[in-house]
C-alpha positions as CSV (number, residue, x, y, z in Angstrom):
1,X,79.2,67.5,12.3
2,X,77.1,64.3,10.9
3,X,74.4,66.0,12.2
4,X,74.6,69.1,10.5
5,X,75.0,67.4,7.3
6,X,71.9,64.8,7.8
7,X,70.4,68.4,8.5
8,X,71.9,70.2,5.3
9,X,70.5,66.8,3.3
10,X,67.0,67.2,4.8
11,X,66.8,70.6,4.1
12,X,67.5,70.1,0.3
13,X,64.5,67.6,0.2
14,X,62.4,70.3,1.5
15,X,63.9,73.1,-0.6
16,X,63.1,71.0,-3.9
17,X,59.4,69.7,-2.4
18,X,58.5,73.8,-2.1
19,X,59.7,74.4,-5.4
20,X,62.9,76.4,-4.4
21,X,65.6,76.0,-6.7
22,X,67.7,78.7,-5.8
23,X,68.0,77.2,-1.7
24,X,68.6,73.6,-3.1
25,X,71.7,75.5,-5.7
26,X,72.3,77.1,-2.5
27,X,73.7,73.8,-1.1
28,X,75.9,72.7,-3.7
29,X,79.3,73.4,-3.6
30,X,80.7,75.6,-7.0
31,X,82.6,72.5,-7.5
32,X,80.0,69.9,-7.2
33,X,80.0,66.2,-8.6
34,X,76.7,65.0,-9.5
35,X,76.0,61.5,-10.3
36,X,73.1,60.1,-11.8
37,X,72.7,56.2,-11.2
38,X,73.7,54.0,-14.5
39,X,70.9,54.0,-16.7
40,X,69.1,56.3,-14.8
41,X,67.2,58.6,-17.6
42,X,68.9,61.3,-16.3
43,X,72.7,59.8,-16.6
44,X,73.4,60.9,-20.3
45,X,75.8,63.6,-18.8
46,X,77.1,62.4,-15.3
47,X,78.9,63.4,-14.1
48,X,77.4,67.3,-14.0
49,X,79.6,69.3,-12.5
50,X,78.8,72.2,-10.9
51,X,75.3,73.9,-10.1
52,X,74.8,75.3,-13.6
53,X,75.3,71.5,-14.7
54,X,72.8,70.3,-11.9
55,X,70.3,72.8,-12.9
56,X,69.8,72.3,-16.8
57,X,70.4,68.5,-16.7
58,X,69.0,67.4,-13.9
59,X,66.7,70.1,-12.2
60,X,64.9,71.6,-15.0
61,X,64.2,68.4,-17.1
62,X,62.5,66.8,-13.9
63,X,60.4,69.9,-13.5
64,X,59.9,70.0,-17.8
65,X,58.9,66.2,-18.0
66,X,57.0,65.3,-15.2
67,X,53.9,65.8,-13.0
68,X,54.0,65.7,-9.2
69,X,57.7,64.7,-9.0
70,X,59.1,64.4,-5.5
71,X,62.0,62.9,-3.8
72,X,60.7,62.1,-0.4
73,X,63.2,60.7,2.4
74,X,62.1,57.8,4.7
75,X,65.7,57.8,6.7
76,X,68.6,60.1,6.5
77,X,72.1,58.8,8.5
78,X,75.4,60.5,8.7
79,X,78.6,59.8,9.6
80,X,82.0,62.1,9.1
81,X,81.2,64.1,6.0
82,X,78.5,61.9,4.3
83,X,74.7,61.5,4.5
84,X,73.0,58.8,2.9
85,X,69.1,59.1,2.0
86,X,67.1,56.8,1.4
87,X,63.1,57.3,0.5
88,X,60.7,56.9,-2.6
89,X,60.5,58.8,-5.9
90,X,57.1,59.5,-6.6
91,X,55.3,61.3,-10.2
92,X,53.9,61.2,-13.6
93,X,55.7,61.4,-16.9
94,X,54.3,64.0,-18.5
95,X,54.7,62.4,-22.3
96,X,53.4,58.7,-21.2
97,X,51.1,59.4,-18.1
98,X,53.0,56.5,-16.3
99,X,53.7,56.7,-12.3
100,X,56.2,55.8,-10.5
101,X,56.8,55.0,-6.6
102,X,60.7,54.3,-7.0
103,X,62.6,53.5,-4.1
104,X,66.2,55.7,-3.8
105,X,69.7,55.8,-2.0
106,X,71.4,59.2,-2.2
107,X,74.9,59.3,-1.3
108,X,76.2,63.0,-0.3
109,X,79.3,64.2,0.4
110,X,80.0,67.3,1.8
111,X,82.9,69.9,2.5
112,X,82.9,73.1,4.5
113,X,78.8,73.2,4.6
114,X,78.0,71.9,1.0
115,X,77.5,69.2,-0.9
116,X,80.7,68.1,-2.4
117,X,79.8,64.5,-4.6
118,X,76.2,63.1,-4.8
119,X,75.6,59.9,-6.1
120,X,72.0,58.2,-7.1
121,X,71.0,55.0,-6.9
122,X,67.4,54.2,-7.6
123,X,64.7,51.6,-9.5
124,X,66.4,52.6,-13.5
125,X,63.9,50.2,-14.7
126,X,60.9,51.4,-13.2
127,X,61.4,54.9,-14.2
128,X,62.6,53.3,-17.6
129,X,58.7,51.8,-18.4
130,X,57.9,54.8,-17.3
131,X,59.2,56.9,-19.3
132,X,58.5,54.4,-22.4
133,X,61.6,52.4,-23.4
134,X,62.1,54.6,-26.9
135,X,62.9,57.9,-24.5
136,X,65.4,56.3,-21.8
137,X,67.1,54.7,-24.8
138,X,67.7,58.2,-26.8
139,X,68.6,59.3,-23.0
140,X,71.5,56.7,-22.8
């Protein structure tokens, strides 16, 4: 069973690095718990629940606001019914033209084959100068 879900966790990551949304929706559970990390950009609604939630507040404003964004995993370890990821954000704000190379820890949770809770943690501040502080403090 950890297995399968360090498995169901990779195979988001490469879902969302080939552009399929519907695959990485596939994965959620109708009942999902998204959490962005405090301060993250992104955190202004967290938690999103459910994939609809995932979609418009997380999903589509990474895909609207930046250039090259990826969420590439270095090491993925399971135990029971969590994963935990850990990798780099890489991309370029669209609005600024700033980079990042973020390091992250995603913390999944998952029931019956899908992910249940997920929980971010990441660099805030990095992606904060990023983004320019002016946007991530409308965001928060």
């Amino acid at each position: 069973m950890p297995q399968d879900n360090v498995d169901r966790a990779r195979s988001m990551y490469e879902a969302f690095a080939r552009g399929d949304v519907p695959a990485v929706l596939a994965l959620l559970d109708t009942q999902i718990e998204w959490n962005e990390a405090e301060n993250f950009i992104y955190a202004d609604k967290s938690p999103y629940i459910g994939p609809q939630a995932v979609l418009e507040g997380v999903i589509m404003r990474l895909g609207g606001e930046w250039n090259g964004f990826s969420a590439v995993p270095e090491e993925i370890l399971g135990s029971g019914d969590t994963a935990i990821a850990f990798g780099r954000y890489r991309g370029t704000y669209k609005a600024t033209g700033n980079r990042i190379n973020a390091q992250f820890a995603h913390v999944f949770k998952f029931r019956d084959g899908k992910i249940v809770t997920f929980q971010q943690y990441t660099d805030t501040a990095q992606v904060r100068d990023a983004v320019g502080r002016s946007a991530a403090a409308k965001a928060n």
